[in-house]
NUPA-471587 format. One record per residue (C-alpha): residue in one letter; z, y, x. Coordinates in pm, 1 decimal. Example, Ala and Ser with C-alpha at 12.3 -4.5 7.8 and 13.67 -1.06 7.14 Angstrom:
BEGIN
<a; <780.0; -450.0; 1230.0>> <s; <714.0; -106.0; 1367.0>> 
// end
This chain:
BEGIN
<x; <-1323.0; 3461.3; -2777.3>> <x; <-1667.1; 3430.8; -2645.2>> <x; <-1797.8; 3048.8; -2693.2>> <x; <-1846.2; 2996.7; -2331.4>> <x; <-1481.1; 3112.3; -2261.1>> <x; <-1397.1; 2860.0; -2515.8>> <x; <-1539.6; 2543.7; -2379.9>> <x; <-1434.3; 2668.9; -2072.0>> <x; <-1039.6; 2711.6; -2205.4>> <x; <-1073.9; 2356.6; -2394.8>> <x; <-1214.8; 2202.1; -2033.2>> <x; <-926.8; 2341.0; -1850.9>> <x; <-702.1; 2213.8; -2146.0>> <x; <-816.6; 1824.7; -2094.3>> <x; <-802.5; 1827.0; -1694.9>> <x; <-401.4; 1915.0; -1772.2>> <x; <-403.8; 1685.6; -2055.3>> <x; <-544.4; 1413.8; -1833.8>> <x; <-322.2; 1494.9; -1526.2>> <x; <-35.2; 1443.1; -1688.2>> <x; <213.6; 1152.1; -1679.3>> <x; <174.0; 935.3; -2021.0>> <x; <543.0; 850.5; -1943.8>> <x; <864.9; 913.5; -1728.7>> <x; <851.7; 597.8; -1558.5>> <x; <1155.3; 457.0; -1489.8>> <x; <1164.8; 200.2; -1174.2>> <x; <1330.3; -82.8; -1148.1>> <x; <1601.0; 98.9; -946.2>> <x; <1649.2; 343.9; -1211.4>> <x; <1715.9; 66.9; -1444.5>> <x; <1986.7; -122.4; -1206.3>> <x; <2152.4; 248.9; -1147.2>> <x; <2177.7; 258.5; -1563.4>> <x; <2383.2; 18.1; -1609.5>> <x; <2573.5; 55.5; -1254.7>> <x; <2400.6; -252.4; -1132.0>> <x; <2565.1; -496.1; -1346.1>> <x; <2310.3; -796.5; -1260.2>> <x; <2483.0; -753.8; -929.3>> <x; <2862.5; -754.6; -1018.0>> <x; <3036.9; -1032.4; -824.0>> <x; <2756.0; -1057.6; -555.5>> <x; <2771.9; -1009.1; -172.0>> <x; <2454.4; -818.7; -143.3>> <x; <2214.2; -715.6; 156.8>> <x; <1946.5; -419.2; 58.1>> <x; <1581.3; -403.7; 185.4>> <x; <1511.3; -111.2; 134.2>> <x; <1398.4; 262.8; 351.9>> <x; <1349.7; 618.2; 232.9>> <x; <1184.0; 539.4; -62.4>> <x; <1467.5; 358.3; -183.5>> <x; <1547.6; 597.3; -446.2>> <x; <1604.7; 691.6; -813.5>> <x; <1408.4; 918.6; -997.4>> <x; <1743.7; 1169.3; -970.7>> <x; <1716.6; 1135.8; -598.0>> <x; <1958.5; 935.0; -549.3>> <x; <1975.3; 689.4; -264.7>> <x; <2018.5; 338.1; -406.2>> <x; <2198.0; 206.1; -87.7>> <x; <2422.7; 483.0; -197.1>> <x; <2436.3; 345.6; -578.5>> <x; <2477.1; 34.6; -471.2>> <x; <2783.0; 109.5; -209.4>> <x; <2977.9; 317.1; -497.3>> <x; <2895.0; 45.3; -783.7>> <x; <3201.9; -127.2; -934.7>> <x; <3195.0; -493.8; -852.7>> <x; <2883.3; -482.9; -602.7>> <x; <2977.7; -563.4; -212.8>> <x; <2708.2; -450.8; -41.5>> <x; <2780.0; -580.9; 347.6>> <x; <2444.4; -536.8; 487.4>> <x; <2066.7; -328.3; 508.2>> <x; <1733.7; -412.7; 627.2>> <x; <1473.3; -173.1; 737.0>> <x; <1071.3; -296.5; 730.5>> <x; <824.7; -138.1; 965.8>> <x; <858.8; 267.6; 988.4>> <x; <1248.9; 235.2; 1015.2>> <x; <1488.7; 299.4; 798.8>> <x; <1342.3; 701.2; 734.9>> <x; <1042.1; 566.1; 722.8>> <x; <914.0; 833.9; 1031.1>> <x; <868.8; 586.0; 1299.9>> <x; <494.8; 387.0; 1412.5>> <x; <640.4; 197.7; 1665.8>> <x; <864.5; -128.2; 1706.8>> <x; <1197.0; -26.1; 1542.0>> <x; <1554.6; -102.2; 1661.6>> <x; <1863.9; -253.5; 1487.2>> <x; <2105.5; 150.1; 1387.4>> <x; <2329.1; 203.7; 1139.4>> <x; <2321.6; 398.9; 825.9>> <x; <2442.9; 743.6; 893.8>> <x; <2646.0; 786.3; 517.8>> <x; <2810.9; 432.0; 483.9>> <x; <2811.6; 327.2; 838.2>> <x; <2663.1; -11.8; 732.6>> <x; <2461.0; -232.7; 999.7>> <x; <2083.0; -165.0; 960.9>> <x; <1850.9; -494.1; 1084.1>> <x; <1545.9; -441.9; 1165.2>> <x; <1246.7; -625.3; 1035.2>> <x; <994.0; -495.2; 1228.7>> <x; <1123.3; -511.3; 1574.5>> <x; <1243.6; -807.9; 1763.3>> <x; <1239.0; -1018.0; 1435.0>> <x; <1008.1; -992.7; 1135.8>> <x; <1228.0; -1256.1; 966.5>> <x; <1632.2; -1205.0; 866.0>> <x; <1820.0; -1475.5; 1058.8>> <x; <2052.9; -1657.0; 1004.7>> <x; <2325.3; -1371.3; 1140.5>> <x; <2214.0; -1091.2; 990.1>> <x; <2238.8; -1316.8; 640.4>> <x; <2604.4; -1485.2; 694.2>> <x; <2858.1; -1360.9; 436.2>> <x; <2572.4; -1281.7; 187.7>> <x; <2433.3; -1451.1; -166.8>> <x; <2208.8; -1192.4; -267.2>> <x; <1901.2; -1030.1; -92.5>> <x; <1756.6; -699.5; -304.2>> <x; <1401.5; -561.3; -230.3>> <x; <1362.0; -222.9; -319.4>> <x; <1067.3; -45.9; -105.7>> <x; <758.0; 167.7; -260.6>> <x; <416.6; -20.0; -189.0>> <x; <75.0; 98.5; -196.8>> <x; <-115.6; -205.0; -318.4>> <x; <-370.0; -247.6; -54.5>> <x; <-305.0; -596.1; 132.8>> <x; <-288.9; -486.0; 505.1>> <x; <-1.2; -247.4; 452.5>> <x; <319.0; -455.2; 559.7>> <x; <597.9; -417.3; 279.7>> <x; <500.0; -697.9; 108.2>> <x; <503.8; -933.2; 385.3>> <x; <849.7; -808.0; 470.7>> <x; <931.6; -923.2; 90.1>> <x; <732.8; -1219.7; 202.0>> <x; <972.1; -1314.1; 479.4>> <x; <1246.3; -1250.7; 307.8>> <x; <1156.6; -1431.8; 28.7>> <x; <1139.9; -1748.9; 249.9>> <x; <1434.4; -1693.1; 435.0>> <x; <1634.0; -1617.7; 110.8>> <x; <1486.8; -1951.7; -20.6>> <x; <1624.4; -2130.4; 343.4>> <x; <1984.0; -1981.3; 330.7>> <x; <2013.3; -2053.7; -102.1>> <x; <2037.9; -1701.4; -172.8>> <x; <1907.0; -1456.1; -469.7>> <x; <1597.6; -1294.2; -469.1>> <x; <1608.9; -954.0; -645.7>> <x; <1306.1; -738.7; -657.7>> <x; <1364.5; -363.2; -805.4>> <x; <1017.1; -340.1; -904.0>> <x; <781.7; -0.3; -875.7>> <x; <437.4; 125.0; -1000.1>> <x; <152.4; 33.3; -801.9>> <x; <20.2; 383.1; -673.6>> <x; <-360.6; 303.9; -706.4>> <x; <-341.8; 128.0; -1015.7>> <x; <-313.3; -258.8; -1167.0>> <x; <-671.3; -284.8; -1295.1>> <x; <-962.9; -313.9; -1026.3>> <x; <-920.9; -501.5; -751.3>> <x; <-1127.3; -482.9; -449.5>> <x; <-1267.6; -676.9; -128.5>> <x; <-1259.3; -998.1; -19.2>> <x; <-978.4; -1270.1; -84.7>> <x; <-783.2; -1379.3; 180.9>> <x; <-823.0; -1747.6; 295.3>> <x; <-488.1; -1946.4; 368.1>> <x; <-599.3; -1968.1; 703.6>> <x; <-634.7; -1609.3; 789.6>> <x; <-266.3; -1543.0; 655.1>> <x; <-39.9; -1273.5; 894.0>> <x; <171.9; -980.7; 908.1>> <x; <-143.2; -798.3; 776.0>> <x; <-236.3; -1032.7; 506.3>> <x; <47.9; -1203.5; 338.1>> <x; <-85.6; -1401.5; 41.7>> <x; <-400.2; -1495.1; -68.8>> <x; <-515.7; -1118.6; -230.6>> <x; <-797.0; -941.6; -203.3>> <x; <-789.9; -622.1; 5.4>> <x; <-694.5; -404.8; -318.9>> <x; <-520.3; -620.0; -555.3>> <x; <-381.9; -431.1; -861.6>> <x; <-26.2; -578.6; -839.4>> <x; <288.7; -465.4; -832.7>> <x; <573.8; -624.7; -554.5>> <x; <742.4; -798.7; -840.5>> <x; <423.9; -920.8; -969.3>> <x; <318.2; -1030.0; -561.9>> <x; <711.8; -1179.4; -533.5>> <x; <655.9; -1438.6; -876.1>> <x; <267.8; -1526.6; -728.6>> <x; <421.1; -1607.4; -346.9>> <x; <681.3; -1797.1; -488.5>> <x; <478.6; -2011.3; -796.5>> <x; <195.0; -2059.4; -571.5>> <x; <358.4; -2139.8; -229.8>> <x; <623.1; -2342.1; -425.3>> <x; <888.1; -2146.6; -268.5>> <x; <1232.5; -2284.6; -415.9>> <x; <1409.2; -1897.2; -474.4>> <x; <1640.9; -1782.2; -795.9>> <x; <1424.8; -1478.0; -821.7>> <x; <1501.3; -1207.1; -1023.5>> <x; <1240.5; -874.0; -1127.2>> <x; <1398.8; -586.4; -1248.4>> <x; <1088.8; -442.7; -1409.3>> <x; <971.1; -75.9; -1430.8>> <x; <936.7; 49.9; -1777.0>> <x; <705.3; 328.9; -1908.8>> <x; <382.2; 197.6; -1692.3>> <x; <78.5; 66.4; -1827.1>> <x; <-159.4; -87.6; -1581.1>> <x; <-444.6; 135.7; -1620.5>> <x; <-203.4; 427.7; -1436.7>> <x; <-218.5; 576.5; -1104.7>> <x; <98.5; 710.7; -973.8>> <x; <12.1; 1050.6; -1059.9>> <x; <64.9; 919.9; -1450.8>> <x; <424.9; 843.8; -1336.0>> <x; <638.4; 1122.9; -1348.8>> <x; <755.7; 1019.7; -1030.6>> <x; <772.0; 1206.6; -693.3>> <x; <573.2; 1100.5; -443.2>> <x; <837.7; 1036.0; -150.1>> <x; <577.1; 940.0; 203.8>> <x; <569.7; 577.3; 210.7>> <x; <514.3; 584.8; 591.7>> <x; <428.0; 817.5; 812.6>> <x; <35.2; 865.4; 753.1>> <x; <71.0; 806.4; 411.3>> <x; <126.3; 1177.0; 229.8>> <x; <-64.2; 1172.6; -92.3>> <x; <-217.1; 962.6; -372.0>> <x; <-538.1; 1087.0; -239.2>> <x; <-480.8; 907.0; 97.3>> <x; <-329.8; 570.2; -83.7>> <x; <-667.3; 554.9; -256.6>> <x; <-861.9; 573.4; 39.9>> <x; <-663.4; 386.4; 291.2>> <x; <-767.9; -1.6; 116.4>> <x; <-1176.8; 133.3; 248.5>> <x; <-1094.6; 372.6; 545.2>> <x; <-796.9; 212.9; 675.6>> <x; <-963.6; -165.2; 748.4>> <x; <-1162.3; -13.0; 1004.4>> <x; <-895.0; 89.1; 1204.5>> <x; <-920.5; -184.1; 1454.1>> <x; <-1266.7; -55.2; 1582.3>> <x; <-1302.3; 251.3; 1826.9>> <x; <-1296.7; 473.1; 1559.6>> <x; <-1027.2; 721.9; 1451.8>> <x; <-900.3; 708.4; 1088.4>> <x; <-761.3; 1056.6; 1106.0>> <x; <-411.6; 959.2; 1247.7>> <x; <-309.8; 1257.5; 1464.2>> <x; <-431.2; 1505.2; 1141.8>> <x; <-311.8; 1661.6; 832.5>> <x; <-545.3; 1439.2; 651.7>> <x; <-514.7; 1050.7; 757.9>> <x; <-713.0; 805.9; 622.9>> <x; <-944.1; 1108.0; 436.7>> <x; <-1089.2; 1159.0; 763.9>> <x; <-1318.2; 961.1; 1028.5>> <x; <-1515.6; 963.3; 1332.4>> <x; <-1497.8; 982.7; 1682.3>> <x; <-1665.2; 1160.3; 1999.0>> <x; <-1987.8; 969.7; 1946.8>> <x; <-2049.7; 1010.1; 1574.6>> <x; <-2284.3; 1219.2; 1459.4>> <x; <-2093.0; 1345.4; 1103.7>> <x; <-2404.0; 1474.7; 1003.1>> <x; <-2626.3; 1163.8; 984.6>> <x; <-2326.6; 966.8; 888.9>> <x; <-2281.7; 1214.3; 552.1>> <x; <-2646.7; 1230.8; 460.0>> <x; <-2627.3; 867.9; 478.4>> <x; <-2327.9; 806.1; 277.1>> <x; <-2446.0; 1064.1; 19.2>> <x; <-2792.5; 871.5; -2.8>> <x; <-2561.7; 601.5; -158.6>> <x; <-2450.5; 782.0; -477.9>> <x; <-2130.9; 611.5; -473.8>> <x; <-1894.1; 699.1; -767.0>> <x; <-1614.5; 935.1; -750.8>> <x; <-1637.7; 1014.8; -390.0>> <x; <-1851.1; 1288.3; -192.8>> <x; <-1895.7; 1344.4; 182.9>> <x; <-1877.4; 1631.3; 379.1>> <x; <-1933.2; 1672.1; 777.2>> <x; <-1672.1; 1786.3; 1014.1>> <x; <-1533.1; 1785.6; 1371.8>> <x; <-1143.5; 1732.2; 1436.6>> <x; <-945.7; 1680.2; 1726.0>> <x; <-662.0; 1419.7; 1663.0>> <x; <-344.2; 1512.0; 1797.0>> <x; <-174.1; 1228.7; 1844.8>> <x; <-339.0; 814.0; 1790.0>> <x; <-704.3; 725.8; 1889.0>> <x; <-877.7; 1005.2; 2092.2>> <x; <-636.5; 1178.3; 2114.6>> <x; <-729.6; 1596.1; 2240.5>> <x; <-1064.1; 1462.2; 2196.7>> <x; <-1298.1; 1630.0; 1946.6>> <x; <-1481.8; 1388.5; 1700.6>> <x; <-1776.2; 1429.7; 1480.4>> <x; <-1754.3; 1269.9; 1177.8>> <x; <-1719.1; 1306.4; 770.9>> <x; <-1424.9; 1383.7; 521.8>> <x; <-1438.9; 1154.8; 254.8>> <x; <-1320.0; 1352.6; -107.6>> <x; <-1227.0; 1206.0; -366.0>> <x; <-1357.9; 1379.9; -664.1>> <x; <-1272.0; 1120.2; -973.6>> <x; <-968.0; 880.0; -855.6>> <x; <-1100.8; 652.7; -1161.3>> <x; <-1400.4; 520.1; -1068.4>> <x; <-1397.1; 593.6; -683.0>> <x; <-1376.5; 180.6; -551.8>> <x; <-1219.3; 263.4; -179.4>> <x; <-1364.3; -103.0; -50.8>> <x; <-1684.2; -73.9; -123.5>> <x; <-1682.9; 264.9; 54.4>> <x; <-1578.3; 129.0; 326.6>> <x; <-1833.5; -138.3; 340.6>> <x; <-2133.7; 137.9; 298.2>> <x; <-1924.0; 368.6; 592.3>> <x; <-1939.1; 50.9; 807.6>> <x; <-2304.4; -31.5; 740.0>> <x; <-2360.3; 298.9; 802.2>> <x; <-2199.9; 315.4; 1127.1>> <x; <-2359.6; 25.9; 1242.8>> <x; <-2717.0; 154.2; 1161.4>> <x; <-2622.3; 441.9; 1358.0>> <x; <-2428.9; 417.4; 1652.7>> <x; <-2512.6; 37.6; 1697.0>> <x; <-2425.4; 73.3; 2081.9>> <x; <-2119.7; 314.9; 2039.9>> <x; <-1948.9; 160.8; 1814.5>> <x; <-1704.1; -82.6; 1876.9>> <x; <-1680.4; -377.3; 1677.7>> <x; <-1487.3; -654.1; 1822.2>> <x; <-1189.6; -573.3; 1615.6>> <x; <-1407.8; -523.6; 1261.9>> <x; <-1217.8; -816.9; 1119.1>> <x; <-844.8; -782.1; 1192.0>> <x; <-757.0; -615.0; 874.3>> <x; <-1078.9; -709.2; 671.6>> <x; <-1007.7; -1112.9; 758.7>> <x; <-1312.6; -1218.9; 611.1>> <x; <-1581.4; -1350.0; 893.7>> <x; <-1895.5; -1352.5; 641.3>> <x; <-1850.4; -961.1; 544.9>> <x; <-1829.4; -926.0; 888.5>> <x; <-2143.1; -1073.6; 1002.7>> <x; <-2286.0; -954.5; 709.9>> <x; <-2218.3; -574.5; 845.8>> <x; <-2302.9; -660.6; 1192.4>> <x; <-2623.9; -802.6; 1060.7>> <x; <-2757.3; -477.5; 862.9>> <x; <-2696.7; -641.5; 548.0>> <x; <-2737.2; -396.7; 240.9>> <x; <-2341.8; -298.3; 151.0>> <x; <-2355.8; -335.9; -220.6>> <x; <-2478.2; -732.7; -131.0>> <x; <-2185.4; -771.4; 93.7>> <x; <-1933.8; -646.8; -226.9>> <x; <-2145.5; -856.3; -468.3>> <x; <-2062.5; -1133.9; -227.7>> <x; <-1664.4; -1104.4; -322.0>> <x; <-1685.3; -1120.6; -747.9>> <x; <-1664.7; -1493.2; -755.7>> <x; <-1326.8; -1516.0; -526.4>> <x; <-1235.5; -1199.9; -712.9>> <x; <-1299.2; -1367.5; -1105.9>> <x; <-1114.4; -1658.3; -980.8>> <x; <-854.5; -1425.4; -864.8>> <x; <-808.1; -1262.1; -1177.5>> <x; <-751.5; -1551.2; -1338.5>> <x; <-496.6; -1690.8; -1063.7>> <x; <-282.6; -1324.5; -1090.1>> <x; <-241.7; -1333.0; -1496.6>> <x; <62.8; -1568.3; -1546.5>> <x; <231.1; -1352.0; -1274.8>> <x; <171.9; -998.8; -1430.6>> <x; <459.0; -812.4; -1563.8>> <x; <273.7; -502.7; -1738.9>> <x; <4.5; -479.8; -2011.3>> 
// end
C-alpha cells in the first residue's frame, strides 16, 4: 500500500478509535432495574421522570418500577416538555397511557409537588436526562422537589446519568444567590461539569436542606467523557434538543435567546443556528472567524424559521460548526457572537432581555459597552477557581 494511503488508513483508524465509547455506561436506572429496584422494596414511591426515563434496553423505568416486586409506585411527575417530552408550552396534569397512573405536572400550574399530589407517599425518585448547562430546567425541578421532599420527610432518590457535555470545563459566570430562578437554580456557572446527583448532594450540603438523599450512581463514566463516549442512545431531551452537537452549543447560543434574535427554533438545526431579518451573516462570520476560536468555525446562511421567533421570516445570519467537541468552550462563543452583534447591529439589536439567562449584570454591561470578549470570560476564572473548589466534595466520578 502506497504510504500516503497508509497514513491516510491509520487517520481514519484513530477518528473510529476516538469516537468510540471507552465503556457501556450503565445509568443509575440501569443499576436499580439490576437488581429489580431493591433500594426501593417496602417504599410508596412517586417517579419524576419523562421520556428519557429509560434503561439502556429501552425499557421504560415507570414501567420497571410498576412490575418490581415490593415497589408501590402510586404516583408520576412530569417537568417542563410533558411527560413525552414534545411539548414548549405550560403542561397539564394526564395520565400515563400504560399504567393509568396520575401524571402531575411540574411545569404548569405548580412548579412545586404539593402537598396532594405527595399524600400516601415516602419516597420521591428523580430520574430525567440533563444537559449540564444551568438555564435548562430539570435540575430546578429536582430542586423543588428536593425541598418539598425535605418539607413532607420523604426520600430523595436520584438515578443518576452522564453529563452530555462533559464533567471537566466549566464555563461562564457563577450565579449570585440573588439572581436564583426557574432558570438558575443553584449557585453554578452557566456550564458546570456536574452530573444531577452531583447538583442534588451540592443543593442539599450547601443550602442545608434536611433530605435522606440517596444517588444511585452511573458506572462506566469518567469525567473527561462526552455522551458520545457512552454507549448510550441519545433519546431528545426536549424538543429542540436533537444531538450532542446542539447540547454543546446551547450553554453559548442558547443565553441569548431572550434578545430579538432567533436561536434556530422553528429549524432542523436549533441552537447551531442564529440570526434574524436584520443580520448581516456575512459580517457577523468574518467577524467571528477573525477570532480564531477553538473547535468551532462559522459559515453564513439565510433560514426561515418555521415556527418560534420570526417566524416565515427569512434571517441572515451564521451556522456555528462544531469541528472538535474537545476544545470548542460554547460560553465564550457566545460572549464573542454577542460582542459581535453589538458592534454590528448596535440599533437592531435588541438587548433588554441580554441578561435573563446569562444573570450576571457586569458581563452584561461589559457587552453593551464594546468590551473585548476574551476580557469579559477572563472576568469569570476567579468565581470559577472558587467554584471548583466548592463542587469537589460533591463529585461522584473521577
Amino acid at each position: 500500500m502506497p504510504a500516503r494511503l497508509t497514513r491516510f488508513a491509520a487517520a481514519i483508524a484513530a477518528l473510529l478509535l476516538a469516537t468510540t465509547a471507552t465503556a457501556q455506561v450503565r445509568t443509575g436506572a440501569d443499576q436499580l432495574a439490576a437488581d429489580g429496584a431493591a433500594t426501593l422494596r417496602g417504599r410508596k414511591v412517586g417517579l419524576i421522570t419523562n421520556h428519557t426515563g429509560r434503561t439502556q434496553d429501552h425499557r421504560r423505568l415507570v414501567d420497571v418500577l410498576h412490575q418490581a416486586e415490593g415497589v408501590q409506585l402510586l404516583a408520576l411527575f412530569s417537568p417542563e416538555h410533558g411527560w413525552d417530552g414534545v411539548l414548549d408550552e405550560k403542561v397539564s396534569d394526564t395520565k400515563d397511557r400504560t399504567t393509568g397512573l396520575p401524571v402531575y405536572s411540574l411545569y404548569g400550574e405548580t412548579r412545586v409537588p404539593t402537598a396532594a399530589m405527595l399524600q400516601g407517599l415516602d419516597t420521591l425518585v428523580f430520574d430525567i436526562q440533563d444537559i449540564g448547562c444551568r438555564f435548562y430546567t430539570y435540575v430546578s425541578t429536582m430542586r423543588n422537589a428536593l425541598t418539598a421532599a425535605a418539607e413532607h420527610e420523604l426520600r430523595f432518590v436520584v438515578l443518576d446519568r452522564p453529563n452530555p457535555i462533559g464533567g471537566v470545563r466549566m464555563e461562564g459566570p457563577v450565579l449570585q444567590p440573588e439572581r436564583a430562578d426557574f432558570v438558575g437554580a443553584h449557585r453554578i456557572p452557566l456550564r458546570h461539569g456536574m452530573t444531577s446527583g452531583e447538583l442534588a448532594r451540592m443543593i442539599a450540603g450547601e443550602d442545608g436542606i434536611q433530605v435522606e438523599l440517596q444517588i444511585v450512581p452511573c458506572t462506566g463514566w469518567q469525567r473527561a467523557d462526552l455522551y458520545d463516549r457512552t454507549g448510550l442512545p441519545w433519546i431528545n431531551p426536549s424538543p429542540n434538543m436533537r444531538r450532542l452537537s446542539q447540547a454543546l452549543t446551547y450553554p453559548g447560543i442558547g443565553l441569548l435567546e431572550g434578545t430579538n434574535l432567533s436561536v434556530g427554533r422553528g429549524t432542523d438545526t436549533p441552537f447551531e443556528i442564529l440570526g434574524a431579518p436584520w443580520c448581516d451573516g456575512q459580517a457577523l462570520a468574518a467577524k467571528l472567524r477573525a477570532a480564531a476560536l477553538p473547535g468551532v468555525a462559522f459559515v453564513p446562511v439565510r433560514f426561515t424559521p418555521t415556527a418560534s421567533k420570526f417566524r416565515g421570516e427569512e434571517c441572515g445570519g451564521v451556522h456555528v460548526l462544531v469541528s472538535d467537541w474537545r476544545t470548542f468552550e460554547p460560553v465564550r462563543t457566545g460572549i464573542h457572537v454577542a460582542v459581535a452583534l453589538r458592534a454590528l447591529h448596535r440599533e437592531a439589536w435588541d438587548t433588554k432581555k441580554l441578561d435573563w439567562l446569562l444573570k450576571h449584570e457586569p458581563t452584561a454591561t461589559a457587552i453593551l459597552a464594546g468590551t473585548d470578549a476574551d476580557t469579559i470570560v477572563a472576568g469569570w476564572q476567579r468565581d470559577l477557581d472558587l467554584f471548583r473548589v466548592r463542587r469537589k466534595p460533591f463529585l461522584l466520578y473521577e
